[in-house]
N, C-alpha and C positions, 0 to 999 in steps of 0.2 A: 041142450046147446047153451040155454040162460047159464046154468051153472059153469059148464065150460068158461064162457065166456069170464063170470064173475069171479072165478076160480083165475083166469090169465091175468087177472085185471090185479086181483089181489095182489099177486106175484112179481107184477110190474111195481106196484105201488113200496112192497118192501125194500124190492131191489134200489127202487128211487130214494128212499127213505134211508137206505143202506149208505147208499154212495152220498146221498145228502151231508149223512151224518162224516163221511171221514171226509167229506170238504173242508178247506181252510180259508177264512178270507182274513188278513190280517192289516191292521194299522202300523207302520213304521214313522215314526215322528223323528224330525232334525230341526233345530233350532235355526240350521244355517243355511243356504241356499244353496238349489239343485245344483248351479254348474259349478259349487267348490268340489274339490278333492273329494272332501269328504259323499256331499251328497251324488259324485257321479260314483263311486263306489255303493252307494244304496244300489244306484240302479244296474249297477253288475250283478248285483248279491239277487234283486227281486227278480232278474230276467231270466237268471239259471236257476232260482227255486221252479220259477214258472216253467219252463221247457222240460227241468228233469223229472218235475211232478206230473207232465201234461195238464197244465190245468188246476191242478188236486190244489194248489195252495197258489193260493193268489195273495201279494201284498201288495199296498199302496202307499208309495211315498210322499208325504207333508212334510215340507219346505218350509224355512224362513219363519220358524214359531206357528204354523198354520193351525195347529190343533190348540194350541194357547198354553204349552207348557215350554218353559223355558230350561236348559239346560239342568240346572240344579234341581229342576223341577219333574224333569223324565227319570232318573231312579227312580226316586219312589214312587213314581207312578207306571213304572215295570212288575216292580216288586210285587209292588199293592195288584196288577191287575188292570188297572185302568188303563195301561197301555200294553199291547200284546208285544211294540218294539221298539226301540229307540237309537238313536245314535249320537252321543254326549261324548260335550266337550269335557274329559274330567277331570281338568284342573279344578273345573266350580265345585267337585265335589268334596273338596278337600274336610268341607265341614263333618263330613259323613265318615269317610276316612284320610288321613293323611297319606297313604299311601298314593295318594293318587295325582300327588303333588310332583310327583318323581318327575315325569316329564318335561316340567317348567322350572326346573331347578334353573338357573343362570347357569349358561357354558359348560353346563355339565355332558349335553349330547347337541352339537349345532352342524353336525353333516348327516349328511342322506345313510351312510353308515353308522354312524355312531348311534344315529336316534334308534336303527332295526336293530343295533345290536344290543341295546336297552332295552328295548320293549323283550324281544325274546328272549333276555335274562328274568326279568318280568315278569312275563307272562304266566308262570305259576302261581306267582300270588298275587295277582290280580284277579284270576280264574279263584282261588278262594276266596275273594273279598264278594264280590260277585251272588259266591255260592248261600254265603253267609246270610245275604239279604234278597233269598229266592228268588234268582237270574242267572242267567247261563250268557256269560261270555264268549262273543262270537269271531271278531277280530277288531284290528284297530288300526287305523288311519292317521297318517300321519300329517300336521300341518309344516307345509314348507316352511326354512325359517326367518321367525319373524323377524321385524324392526321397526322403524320409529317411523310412522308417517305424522307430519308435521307441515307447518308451514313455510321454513325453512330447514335446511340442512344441520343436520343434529350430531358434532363431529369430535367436541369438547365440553369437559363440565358444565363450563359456561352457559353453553347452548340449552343445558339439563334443566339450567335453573328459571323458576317462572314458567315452565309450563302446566297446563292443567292437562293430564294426561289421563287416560282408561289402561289400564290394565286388568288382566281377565281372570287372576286369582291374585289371593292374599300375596303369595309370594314375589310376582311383580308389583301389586303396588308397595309392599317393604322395600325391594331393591328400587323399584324409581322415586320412592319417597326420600331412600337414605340419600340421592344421586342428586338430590335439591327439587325436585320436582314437587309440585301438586297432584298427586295422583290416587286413582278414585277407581274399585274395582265394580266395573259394569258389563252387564250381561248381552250377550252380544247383540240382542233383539231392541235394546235400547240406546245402543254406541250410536248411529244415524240420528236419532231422535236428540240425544244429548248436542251432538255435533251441529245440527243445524239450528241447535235453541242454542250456542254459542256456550255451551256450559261445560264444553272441553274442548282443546282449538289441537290436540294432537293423540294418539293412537296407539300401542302395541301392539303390534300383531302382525300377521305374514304379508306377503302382497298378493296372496290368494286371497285370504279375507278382504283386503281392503278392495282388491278390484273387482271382487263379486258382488259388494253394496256399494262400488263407483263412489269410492272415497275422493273419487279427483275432483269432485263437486265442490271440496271443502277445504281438502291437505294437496298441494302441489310438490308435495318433498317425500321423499321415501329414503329412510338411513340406512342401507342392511346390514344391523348388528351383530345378526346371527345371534341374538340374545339364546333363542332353547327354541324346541321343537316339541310342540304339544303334541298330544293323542287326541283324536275321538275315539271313541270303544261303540261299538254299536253290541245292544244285550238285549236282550229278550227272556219273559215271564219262564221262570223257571217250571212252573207248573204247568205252560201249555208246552213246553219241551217235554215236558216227560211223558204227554197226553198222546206225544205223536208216536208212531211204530218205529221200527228200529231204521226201515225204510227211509221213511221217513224221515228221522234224526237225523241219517245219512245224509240226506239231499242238503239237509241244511247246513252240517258242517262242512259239504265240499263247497255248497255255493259258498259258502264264508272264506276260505282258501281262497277262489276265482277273487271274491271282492277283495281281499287283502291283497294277493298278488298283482290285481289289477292296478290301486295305490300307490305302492309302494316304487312298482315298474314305472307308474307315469311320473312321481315325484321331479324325478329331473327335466324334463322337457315341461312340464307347468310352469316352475320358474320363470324358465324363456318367454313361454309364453306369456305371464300374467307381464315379465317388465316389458315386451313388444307392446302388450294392451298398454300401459301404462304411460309410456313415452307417446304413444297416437293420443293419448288423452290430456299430454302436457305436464306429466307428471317430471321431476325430473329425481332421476334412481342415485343415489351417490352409494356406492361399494367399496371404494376406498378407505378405510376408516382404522386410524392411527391405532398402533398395537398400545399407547397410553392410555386413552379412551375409554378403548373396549378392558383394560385393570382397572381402570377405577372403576367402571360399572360390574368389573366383577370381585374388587372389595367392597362395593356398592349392597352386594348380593350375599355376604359372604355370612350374616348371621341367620340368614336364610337355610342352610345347611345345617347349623346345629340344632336349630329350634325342629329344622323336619327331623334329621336323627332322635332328638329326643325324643317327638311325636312318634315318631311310626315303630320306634325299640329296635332291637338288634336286626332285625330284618332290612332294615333298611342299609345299615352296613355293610350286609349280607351279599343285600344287592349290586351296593357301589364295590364292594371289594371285588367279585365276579364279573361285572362289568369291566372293572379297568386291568382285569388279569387278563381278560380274553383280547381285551380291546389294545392291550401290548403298554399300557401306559403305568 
């Protein structure tokens, strides 16, 4: 009976050890806060890993820089390992590669169409850039588009000039530099911080970001330039992708689908939503904005273009000529 018994016991013990071993429990790091876009898209993606795996693979989403890597900072720390998943803004990554500038071109893609049909011209080589520096590209996220939060209304040159502005990659601070501006590329976990030490008194960026860290505390103006429409990419260690079963793999690329789909579908009713937030908080939205304006800010922008074509080589042509074949223009 002893043996019996130690003999069940064993059996139990493997099986435990078995099922131990193909458990996943994983970290997903985002620089920017749960209720933007982007991070309620995390949590589309971790709810359908969890349900279609029963269990099997558990992820945890960290908000607002919580693990202490900053945007430019979560590549290589996928790459490398340290982080099993992330979800970056990758304009910041421009240093890394310049492809990745593509999205924050000026006026190059500034509607809810334009930006999906960019990215899915894209999308192949972005999925090799990715590959290159052991990560697997999962989907990407689209920031609604941005403009200028300020302390007034920001609607001529004039307006440009004497501010001290953040912009969130090199590319916008060249275009609001050439535009007369003071502008200064900071990373989004320090935009609040700079803001409230008075050491930039205006903004770039969507009204999603700004009313997710309750920019109305500081800027009462919001300009909608439709300056361009950034990506997040959310990517994951290419070596625990390859570790999982094909099963597996599975769950992961449909949950990626759900969280893209989910994005992309809500993009237009967030709008609404963030300027309804916005106006209850005294914000006041100007959308009106002279077709002169918005050319000077895009010959503002306009050596921004060639220096990325030369950067990123023929591919980059590649992609704009493909884009505006399909896009009718």
């Amino acid at each position: 009976m002893r043996n019996t018994i130690m003999g069940t016991a064993f059996a139990l013990a493997v099986m435990s050890g078995t099922a131990f071993a193909q458990s996943h429990s994983w970290d997903l790091a985002n620089e920017y806060g749960e209720t933007t876009i982007m991070g309620q898209a995390d949590q589309v993606f971790i709810e359908a890993v969890r349900n279609a795996s029963d269990g099997d693979i558990m992820i945890t989403g960290h908000y607002g820089g919580a693990l202490g890597y900053k945007s430019v900072d979560q590549f290589d720390a996928v790459g490398d390992g340290a982080l099993d998943m992330a979800d970056t803004i990758t304009t910041s990554l421009s240093g890394i590669e310049p492809l990745f500038l593509l999205s924050s071109l000026p006026f190059v893609a500034n509607t809810n169409a334009d930006a999906k049909l960019l990215w899915e011209v894209a999308q192949p080589h972005y999925e090799k850039v990715f590959e290159k520096h052991n990560q697997v590209l999962l989907w990407a996220t689209p920031w609604p588009p941005s403009g200028i939060w300020a302390k007034k209304p920001i609607t001529s040159k004039e307006d440009m000039v004497g501010l001290k502005i953040r912009g969130w990659d090199a590319s916008g601070v060249r275009t609001l530099s050439n535009a007369g501006s003071t502008a200064v590329q900071i990373s989004w976990a320090d935009t609040v911080p700079q803001l409230a030490a008075g050491s930039i008194d205006s903004v770039l960026t969507s009204a999603d970001g700004g009313a997710s860290s309750k920019f109305w505390e500081f800027l009462d103006h919001f300009t909608a330039v439709n300056y361009s429409m950034a990506l997040n990419m959310t990517h994951m260690n290419k070596d625990t992708y390859d570790s999982l079963t094909p099963e597996q793999q599975a769950i992961i690329r449909d949950a990626a689908v759900e969280a893209s789909d989910a994005a992309w579908d809500d993009l237009e009713k967030r709008v609404a939503q963030n300027f309804e937030e916005m106006r209850a908080n005294g914000v006041t939205i100007t959308t009106e904005v002279s077709p002169e304006f918005l050319e000077f800010l895009k010959e503002s922008g306009a050596e921004v273009y060639d220096e990325w074509l030369n950067a990123v080589g023929p591919v980059g042509q590649q992609i704009l000529d493909e884009y505006n074949q399909k896009r009718g223009s």
